[in-house]
DOKOLFI-544260 format. One line per field, with one value per residue (C-alpha): x, y, z; residue number from 0. Coordinates in steps of 0.05 Angstrom, whole numbers, always signed. Layout:
N
c1 X_...
c2 Y_...
c3 Z_...
nr NUM_...
END
This chain:
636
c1 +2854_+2822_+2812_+2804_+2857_+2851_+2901_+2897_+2939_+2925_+2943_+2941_+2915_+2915_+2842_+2817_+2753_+2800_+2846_+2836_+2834_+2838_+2827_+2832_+2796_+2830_+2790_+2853_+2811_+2789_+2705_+2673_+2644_+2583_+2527_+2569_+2581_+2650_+2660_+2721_+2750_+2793_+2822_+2823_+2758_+2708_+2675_+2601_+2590_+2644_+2655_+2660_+2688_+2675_+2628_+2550_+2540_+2586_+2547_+2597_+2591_+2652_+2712_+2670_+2657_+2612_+2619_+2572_+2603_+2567_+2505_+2522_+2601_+2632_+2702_+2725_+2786_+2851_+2815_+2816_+2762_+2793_+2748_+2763_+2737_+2749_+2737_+2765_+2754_+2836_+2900_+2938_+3009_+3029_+3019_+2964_+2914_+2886_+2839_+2860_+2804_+2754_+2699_+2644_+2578_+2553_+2488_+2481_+2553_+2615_+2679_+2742_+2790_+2867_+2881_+2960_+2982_+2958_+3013_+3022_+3076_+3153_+3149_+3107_+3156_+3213_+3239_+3250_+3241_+3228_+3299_+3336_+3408_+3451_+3455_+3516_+3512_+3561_+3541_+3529_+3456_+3396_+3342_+3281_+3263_+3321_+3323_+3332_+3401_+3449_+3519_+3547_+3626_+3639_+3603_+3608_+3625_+3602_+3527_+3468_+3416_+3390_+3384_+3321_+3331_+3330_+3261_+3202_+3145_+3104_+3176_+3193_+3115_+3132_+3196_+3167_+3110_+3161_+3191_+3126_+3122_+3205_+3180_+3126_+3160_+3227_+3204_+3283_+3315_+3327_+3294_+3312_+3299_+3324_+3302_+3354_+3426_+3489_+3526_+3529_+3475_+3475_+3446_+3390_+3356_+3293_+3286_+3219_+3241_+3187_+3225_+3216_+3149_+3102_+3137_+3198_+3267_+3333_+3382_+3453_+3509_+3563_+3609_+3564_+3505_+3446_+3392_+3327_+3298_+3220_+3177_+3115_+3095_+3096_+3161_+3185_+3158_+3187_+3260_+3245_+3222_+3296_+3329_+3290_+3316_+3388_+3389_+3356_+3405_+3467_+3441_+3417_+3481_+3527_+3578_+3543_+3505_+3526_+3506_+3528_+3582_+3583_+3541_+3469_+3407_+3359_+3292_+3223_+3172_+3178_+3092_+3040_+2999_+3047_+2992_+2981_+2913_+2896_+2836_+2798_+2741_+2773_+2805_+2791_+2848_+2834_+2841_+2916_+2940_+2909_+2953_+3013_+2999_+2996_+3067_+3099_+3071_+3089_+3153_+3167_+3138_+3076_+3012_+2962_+2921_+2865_+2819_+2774_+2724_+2676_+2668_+2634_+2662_+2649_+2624_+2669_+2648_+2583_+2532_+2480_+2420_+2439_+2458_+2452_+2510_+2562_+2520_+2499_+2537_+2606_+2598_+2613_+2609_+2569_+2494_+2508_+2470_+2543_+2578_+2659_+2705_+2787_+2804_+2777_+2709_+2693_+2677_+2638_+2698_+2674_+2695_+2674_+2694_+2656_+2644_+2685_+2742_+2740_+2751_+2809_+2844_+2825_+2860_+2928_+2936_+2924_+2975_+3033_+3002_+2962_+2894_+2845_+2817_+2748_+2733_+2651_+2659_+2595_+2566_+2602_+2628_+2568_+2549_+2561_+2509_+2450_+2447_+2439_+2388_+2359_+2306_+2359_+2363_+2306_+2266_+2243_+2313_+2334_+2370_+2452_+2441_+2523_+2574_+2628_+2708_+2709_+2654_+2593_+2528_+2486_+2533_+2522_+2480_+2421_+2432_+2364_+2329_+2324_+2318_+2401_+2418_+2374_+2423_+2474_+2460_+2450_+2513_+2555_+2530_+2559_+2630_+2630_+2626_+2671_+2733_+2759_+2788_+2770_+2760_+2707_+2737_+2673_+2698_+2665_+2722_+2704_+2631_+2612_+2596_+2525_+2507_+2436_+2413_+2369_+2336_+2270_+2281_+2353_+2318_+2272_+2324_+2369_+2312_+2294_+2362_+2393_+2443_+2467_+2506_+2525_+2587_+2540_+2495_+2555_+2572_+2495_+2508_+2575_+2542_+2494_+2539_+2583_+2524_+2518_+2586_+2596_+2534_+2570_+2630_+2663_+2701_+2700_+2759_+2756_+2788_+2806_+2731_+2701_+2728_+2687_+2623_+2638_+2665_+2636_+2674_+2742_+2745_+2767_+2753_+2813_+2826_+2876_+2901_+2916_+2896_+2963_+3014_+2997_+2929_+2963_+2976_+2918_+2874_+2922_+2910_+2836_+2845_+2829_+2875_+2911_+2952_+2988_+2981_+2995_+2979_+3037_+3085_+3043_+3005_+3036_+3000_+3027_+3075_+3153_+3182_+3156_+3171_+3098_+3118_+3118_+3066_+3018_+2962_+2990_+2936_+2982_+3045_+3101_+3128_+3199_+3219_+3276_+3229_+3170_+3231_+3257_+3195_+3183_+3113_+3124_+3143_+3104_+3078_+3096_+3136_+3055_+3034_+3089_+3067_+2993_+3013_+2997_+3023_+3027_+2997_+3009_+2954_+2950_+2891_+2884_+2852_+2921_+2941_+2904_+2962_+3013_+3071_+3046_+3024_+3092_+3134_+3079_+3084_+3154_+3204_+3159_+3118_+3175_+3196_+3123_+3142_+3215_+3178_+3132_+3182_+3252_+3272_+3292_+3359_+3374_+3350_+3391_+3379_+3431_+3427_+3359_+3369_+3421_+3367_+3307_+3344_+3323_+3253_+3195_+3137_+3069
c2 +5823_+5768_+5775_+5714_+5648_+5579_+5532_+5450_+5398_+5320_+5269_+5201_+5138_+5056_+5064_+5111_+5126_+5154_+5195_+5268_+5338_+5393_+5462_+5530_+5603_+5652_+5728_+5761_+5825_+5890_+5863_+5813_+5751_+5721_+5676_+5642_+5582_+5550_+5520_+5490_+5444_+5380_+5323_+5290_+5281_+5274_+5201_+5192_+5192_+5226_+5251_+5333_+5368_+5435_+5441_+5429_+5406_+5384_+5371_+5340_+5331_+5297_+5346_+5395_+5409_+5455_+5472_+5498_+5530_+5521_+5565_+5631_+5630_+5693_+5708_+5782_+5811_+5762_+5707_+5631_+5585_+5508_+5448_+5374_+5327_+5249_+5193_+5206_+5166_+5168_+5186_+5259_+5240_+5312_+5384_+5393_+5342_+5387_+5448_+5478_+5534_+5566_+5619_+5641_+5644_+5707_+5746_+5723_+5746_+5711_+5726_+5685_+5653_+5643_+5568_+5551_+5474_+5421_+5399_+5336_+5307_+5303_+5225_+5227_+5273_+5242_+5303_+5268_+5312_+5313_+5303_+5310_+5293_+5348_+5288_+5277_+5275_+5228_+5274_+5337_+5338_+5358_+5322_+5290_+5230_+5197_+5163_+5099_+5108_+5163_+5162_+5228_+5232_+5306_+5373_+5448_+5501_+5558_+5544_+5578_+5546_+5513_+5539_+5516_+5558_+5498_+5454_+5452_+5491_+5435_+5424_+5505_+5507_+5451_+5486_+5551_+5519_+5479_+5554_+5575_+5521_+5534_+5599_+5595_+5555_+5594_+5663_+5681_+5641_+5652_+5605_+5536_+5549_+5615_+5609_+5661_+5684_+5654_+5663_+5607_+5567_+5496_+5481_+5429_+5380_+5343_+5277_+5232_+5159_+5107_+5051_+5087_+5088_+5138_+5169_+5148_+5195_+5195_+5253_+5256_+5304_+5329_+5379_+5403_+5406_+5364_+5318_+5292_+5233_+5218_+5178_+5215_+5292_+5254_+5232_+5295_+5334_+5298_+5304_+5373_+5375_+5339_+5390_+5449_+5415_+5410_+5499_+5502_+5465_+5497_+5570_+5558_+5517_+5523_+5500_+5429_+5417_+5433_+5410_+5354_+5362_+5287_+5231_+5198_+5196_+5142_+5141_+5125_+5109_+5047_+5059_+5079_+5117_+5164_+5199_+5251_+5263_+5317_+5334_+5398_+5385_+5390_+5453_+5494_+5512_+5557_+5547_+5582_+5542_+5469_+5506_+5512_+5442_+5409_+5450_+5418_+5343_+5362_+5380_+5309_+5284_+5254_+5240_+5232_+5281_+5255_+5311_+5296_+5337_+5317_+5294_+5300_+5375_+5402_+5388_+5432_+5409_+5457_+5405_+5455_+5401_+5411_+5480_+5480_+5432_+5493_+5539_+5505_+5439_+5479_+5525_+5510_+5544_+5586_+5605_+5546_+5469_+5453_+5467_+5489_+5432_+5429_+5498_+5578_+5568_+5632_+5647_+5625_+5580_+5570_+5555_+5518_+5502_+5532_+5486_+5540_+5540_+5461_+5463_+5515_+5465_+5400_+5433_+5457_+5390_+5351_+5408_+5377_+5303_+5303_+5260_+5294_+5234_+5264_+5236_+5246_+5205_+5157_+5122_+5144_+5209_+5251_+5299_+5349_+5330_+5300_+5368_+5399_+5359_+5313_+5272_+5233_+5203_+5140_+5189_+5128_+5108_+5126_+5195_+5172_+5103_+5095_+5136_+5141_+5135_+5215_+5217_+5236_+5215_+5184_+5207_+5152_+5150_+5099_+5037_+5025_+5088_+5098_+5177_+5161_+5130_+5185_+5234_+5196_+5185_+5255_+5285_+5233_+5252_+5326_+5299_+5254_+5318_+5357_+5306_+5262_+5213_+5140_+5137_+5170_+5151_+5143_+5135_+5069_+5084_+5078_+5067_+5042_+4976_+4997_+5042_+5035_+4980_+5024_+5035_+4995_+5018_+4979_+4923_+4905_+4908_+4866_+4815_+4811_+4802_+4758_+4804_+4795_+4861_+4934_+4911_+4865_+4929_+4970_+4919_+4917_+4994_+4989_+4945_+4997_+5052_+5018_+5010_+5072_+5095_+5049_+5074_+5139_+5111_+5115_+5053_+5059_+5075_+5073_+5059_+4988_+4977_+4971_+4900_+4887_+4856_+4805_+4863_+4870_+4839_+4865_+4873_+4936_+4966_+5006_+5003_+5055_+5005_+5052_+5014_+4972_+4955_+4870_+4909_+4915_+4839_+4821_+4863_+4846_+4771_+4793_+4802_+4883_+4947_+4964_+5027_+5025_+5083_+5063_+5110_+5079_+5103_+5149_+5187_+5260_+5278_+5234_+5257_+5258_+5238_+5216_+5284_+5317_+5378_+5355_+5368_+5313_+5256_+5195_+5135_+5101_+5121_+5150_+5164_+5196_+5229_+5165_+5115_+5138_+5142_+5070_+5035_+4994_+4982_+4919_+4883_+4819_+4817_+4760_+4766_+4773_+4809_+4858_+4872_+4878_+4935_+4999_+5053_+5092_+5154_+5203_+5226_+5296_+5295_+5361_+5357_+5389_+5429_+5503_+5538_+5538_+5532_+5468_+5438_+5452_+5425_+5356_+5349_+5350_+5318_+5266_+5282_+5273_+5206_+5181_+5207_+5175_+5106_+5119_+5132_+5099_+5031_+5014_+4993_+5062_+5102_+5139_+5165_+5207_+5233_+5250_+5280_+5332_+5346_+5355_+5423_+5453_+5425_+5469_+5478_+5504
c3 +1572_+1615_+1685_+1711_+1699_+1711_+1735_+1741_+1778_+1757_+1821_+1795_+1822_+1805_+1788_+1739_+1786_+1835_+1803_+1807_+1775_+1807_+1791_+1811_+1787_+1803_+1801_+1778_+1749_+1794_+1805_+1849_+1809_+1831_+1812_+1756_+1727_+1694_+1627_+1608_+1546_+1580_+1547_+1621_+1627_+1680_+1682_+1685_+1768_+1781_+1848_+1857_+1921_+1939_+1876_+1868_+1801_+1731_+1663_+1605_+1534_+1508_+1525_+1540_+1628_+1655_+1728_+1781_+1840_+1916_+1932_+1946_+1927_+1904_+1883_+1910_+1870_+1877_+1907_+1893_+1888_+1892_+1865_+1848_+1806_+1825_+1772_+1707_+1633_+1623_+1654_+1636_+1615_+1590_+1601_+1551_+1571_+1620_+1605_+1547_+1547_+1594_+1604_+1658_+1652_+1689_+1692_+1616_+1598_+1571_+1602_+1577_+1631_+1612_+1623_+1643_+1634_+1669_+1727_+1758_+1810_+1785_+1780_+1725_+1687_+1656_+1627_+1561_+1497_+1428_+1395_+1334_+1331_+1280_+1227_+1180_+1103_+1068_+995_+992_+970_+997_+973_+1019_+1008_+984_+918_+900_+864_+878_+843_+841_+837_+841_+851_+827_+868_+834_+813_+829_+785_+726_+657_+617_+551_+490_+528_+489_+519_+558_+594_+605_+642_+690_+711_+721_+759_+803_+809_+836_+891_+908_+912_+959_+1002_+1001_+987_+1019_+966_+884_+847_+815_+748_+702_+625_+608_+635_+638_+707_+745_+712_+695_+625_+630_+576_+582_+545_+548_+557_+558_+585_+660_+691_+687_+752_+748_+737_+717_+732_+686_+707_+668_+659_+598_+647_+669_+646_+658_+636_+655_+638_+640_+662_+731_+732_+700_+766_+806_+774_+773_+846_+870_+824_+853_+928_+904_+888_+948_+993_+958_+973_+1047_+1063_+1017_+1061_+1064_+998_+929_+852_+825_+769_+744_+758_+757_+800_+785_+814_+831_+883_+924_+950_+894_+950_+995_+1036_+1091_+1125_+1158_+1207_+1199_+1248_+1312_+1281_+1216_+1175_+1116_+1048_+1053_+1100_+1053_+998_+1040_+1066_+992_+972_+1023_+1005_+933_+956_+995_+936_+971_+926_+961_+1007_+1061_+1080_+1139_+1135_+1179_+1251_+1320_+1325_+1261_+1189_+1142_+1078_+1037_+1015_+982_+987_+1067_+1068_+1150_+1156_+1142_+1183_+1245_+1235_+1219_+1292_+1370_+1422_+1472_+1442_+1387_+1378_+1397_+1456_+1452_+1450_+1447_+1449_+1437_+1488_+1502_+1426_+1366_+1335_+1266_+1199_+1123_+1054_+1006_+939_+901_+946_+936_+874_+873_+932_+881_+824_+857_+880_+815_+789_+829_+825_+884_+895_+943_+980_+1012_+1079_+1107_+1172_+1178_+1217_+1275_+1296_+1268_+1325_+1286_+1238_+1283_+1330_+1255_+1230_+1290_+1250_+1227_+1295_+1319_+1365_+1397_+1414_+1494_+1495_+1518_+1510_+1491_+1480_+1438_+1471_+1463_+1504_+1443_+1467_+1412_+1352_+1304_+1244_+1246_+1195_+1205_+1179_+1104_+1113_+1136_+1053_+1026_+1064_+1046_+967_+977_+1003_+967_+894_+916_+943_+874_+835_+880_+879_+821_+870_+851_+927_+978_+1045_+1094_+1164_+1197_+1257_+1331_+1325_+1406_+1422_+1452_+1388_+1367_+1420_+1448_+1378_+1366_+1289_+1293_+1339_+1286_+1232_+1272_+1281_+1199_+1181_+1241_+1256_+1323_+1340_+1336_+1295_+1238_+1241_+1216_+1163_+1144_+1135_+1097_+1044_+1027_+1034_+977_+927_+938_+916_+861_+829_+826_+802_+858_+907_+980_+1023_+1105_+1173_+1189_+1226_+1154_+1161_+1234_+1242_+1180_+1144_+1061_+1008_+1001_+928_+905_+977_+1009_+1088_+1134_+1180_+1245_+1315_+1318_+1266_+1265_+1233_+1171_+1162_+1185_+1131_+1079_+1096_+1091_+1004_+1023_+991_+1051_+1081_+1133_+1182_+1248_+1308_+1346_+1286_+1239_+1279_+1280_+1339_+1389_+1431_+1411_+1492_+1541_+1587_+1615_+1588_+1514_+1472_+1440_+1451_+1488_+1477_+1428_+1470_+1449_+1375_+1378_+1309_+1295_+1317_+1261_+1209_+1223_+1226_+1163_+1144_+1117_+1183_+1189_+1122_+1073_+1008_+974_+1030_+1024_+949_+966_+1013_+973_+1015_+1079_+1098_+1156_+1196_+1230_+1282_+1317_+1388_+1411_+1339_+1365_+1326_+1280_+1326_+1356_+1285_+1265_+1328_+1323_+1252_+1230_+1216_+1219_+1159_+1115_+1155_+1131_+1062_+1054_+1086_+1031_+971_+991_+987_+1061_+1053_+1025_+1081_+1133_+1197_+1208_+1139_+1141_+1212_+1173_+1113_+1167_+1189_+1114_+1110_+1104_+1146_+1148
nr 0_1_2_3_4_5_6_7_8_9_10_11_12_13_14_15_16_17_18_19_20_21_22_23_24_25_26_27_28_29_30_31_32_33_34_35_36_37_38_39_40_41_42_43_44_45_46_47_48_49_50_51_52_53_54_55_56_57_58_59_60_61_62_63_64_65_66_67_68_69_70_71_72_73_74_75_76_77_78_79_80_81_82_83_84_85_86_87_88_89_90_91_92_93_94_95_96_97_98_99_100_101_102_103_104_105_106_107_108_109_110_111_112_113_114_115_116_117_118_119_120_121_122_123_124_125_126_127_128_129_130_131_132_133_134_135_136_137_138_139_140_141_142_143_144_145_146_147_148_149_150_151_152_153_154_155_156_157_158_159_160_161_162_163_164_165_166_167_168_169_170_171_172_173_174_175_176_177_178_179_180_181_182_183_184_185_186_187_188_189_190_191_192_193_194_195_196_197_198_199_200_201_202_203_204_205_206_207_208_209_210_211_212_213_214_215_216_217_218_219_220_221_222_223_224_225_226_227_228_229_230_231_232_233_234_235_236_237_238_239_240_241_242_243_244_245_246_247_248_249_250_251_252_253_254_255_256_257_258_259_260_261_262_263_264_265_266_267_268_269_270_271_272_273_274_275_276_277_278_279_280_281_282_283_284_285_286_287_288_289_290_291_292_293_294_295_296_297_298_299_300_301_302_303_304_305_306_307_308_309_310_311_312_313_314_315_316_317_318_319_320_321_322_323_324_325_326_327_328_329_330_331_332_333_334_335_336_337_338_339_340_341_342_343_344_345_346_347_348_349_350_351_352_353_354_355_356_357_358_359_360_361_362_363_364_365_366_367_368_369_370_371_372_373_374_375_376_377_378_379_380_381_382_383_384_385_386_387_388_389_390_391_392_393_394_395_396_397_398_399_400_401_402_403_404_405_406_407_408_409_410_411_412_413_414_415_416_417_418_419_420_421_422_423_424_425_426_427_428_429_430_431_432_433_434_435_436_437_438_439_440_441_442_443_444_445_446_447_448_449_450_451_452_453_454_455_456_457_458_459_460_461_462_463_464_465_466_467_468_469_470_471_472_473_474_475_476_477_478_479_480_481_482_483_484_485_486_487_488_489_490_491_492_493_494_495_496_497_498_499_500_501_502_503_504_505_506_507_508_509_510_511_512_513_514_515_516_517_518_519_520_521_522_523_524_525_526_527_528_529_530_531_532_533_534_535_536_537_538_539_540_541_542_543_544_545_546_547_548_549_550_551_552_553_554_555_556_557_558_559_560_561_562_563_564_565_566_567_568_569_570_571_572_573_574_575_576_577_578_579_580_581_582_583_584_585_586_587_588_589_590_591_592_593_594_595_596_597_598_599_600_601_602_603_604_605_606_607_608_609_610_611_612_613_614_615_616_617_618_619_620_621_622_623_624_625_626_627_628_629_630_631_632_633_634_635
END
């Protein structure tokens, strides 16, 4: 039990340098505290300068605050010390922007302090919340997304699920391994798929038709039974995968969903790439919770999986050439090269993939049609790495020269170092054996403006090649990066910043477009492979309402769960442009996802309004509809 807590109030202001934080520790255990110090974890962040009052000293590394009281202060059982911090790098708009975590520093011990919610004044909450209206079905199926074709005239009332007795072997397999994934997902219900038995079963034949595509589907219901026509092991999972959601919706709700008795479904994707990203840096989740994660894409029928393994907080990937990158690189907090940041202070927070455990993650998700796009963010966002191995930095280059927006000092790899493509060459030949992705998704995202100025190694570099900026020094960097991948066989995929800075050729080169939706036009217009992720519409971390007391990040405003279904990725784009567009992708960032409950309110419905955006023909979607089906979707 803690004995001390910690509680935060955020007063506003027009100007940034004047609005304030401030904070209260409260000694709420039975011993005086004395000669301390206070570290806490803050998304509201203290700006360089920044004015303190009642408080000697503040040190701040990104979101991470350490606190010193005034000479001589000590806190006697139930009593309050009050500080405030004015001048801060960006406004709180909800309860969680404030200090999420805490400890003090005492006499060489760590003692943890229980943070409550940031408050603020009443005007700034609208009381809005996350909301899902109860939906309305106009057919009694439950399937997510929505295919293309749905003409089903009547239903049964008494089935419980589908016979595969006469299928060949191959086709028996993939319904016992869509069995498995029902399964894991529904431990409560029976499954889809019985291979013997009679009660209640509806017979089902497989048939290979080449005239669909490879994963494409066709569905046929009579009274004789059902079905499926594929046209390839693809498509055939997929069929299986809406079957496997129809004896699921009949047995949770029977009183809504049912099978179909007569009638076809035809289908297939409208995107070729139907991803969902997810950010293990900010916060490790173990191998289980990846294979929970890639059922439920398999189960929205999503094919793509973006893991982003590396950042400023953490490097989770096990490179054996570097084995210090999973040791030191992959730990934070007190005692460690890297202080605590976003959550769990008071303890080592921890965690890495092991090459082994890759593999195993790899190989369920090619099982259910999954690519594992590997992300190893460079140049940019590598704290993580450089307070690992520090020669990779200029050592002539001035210590906090820039910063990065989250407030990283220094956290880019140098362009202008060769030991940085040796790494690189390096690391990359081990994710190119790890992942059969044609893609290895390098980052480039929110390098600073200022990055490397202050480096005589980049100066001179600049100067040979008359480049005039930090952006044509990224672009410099890209181009050698690429070689680098295509000599292993591999293209390049990254955020839309690849294209900065004059950008590298676009050919064959795949960009996330995620600052603003026009992004998507414009790298589209550029002749580059484009997916549109938008921050203001596919980013599962901002906030659903705009009430302080929901949950979420803010900076691209506010993403209510009907507003990410209805937007349509294509807006803006030209009849070409719209068929360059290969896909979208959700993206889970986790600076607020500490725990499941908070992953699981951010993430959905919306995850499967990314996936129905990614697989169903607009004019067939449904709000309401898919409002009634969210109520039976899994989660992690």
């Amino acid at each position: 039990m803690t004995g001390f807590a910690l509680d935060s109030y955020f007063r506003p202001a027009d100007r940034l340098q004047d609005a304030r934080l401030e904070i209260a520790l409260t000694n709420t255990g039975s011993e005086e505290l004395s000669s301390f110090t206070l570290a806490y974890t803050s998304l509201a962040r203290a700006r360089p300068g920044a004015r303190l009052e009642n408080a000697a000293a503040i040190t701040r590394v990104a979101n991470f605050h350490e606190v010193t009281p005034p000479d001589g202060l000590s806190l006697r059982p139930g009593e309050t010390w009050s500080f405030a911090i004015q001048g801060l790098t960006n406004a709180a708009r909800h309860r969680l922007d404030g200090p999420k975590s805490a400890y003090l520093t005492a006499s060489g011990t760590v003692r943890d302090v229980l943070c409550n919610d940031l408050e603020a004044p009443g005007i700034l909450d609208t009381g809005e919340r996350k909301s899902v209206p109860p939906g309305q079905v106009d057919l009694p199926l439950y399937i997510v997304p929505w295919p293309q074709t749905v003409a089903v005239d009547s239903c049964r009332p008494d089935a419980r699920a589908f016979l595969v007795e006469t299928a060949s072997a191959q086709d028996k397999a993939a319904a016992n391994k869509i069995n498995g994934l029902a399964r894991r997902l529904f431990p409560e219900a029976p499954a889809p798929f019985r291979f013997s038995g009679t009660h209640g079963l509806v017979p089902l034949t497989f048939q290979q038709e080449n005239t669909l595509p490879a994963d494409g589907y066709q569905l046929t219901f009579s009274p004789d039974g059902a079905a499926l026509a594929s046209g390839g092991t693809t498509g055939r999972d997929y069929g299986l995968t809406v079957l496997a959601q129809i004896a699921y919706g009949a047995h949770s709700d029977p009183d809504t969903y049912r099978f179909p008795a007569q009638g076809v479904i035809e289908d297939q994707p409208r995107f070729s790439w139907r991803g969902t990203h997810l950010d293990v840096s900010r916060h490790f989740r173990g191998p289980n919770d990846i294979i929970r994660l890639l059922d439920i894409l398999a189960w929205a029928r999503m094919n793509v999986f973006q893991w982003h393994l590396t950042d400023d907080e953490g490097w989770r990937l096990e490179i054996k050439a570097y084995p210090e990158l999973t040791i030191s690189g992959a730990r934070r907090g007190p005692g460690c090269r890297q202080v605590a940041q976003l959550g769990f202070a008071s303890s080592v927070y921890q965690g890495a993939y092991s090459q082994d455990m890759v593999r195993e993650i790899v190989a369920h998700a090619a099982s259910f049609n999954i690519d594992v796009l590997p992300e190893i963010d460079v140049p940019g966002h590598s704290t993580a790495l450089l307070k690992t191995y520090p020669h990779f930095a200029d050592q002539a280059e001035t210590p906090d020269s820039y910063q990065s927006v989250q407030g990283y000092p220094n956290n880019a790899l140098n362009p202008a170092m060769e030991e940085t493509y040796t790494f690189l060459e390096t690391v990359f030949a081990e994710v190119a054996d790890l992942f059969p992705c044609a893609y290895v998704h390098i980052g480039g995202d929110e390098v600073d403006a200022h990055s490397w100025l202050a480096s005589p190694k980049a100066r001179r570099l600049m100067e040979e090649r008359g480049l005039q900026d930090t952006m044509e020094l990224q672009a410099y960097f890209m181009g050698r990066v690429r070689d680098i991948l295509k000599g292993l066989g591999k293209k390049l995929a990254g955020w839309d910043e690849v294209s900065h800075g004059g950008g590298i050729d676009p050919e064959g080169v795949l960009l996330m477009a995620w600052q603003k939706p026009e992004v998507t036009r414009d790298l589209v217009d550029q002749g580059y492979e484009v997916i549109c992720t938008p921050g203001q519409h596919y980013y599962l971390d901002m906030a659903q309402a705009s009430g302080w007391q929901e949950p979420g990040a803010s900076w691209a405003g506010v993403s209510m769960p009907q507003a990410a279904y209805d937007y349509e990725p294509s807006t803006g784009l030209s009849n070409a442009g719209k068929g360059a567009l290969k896909g979208v992708q959700a993206c889970i960032w986790c600076e607020h996802l500490i725990d499941n409950r908070l992953f699981n309110h951010m993430v959905f419905p919306r995850l499967y309004a990314v996936a129905e955006a990614g697989w169903t023909e607009p004019r067939h979607k449904d709000w309401q509809r898919f409002a009634a089906l969210s109520a039976l979707f899994p989660e992690l």
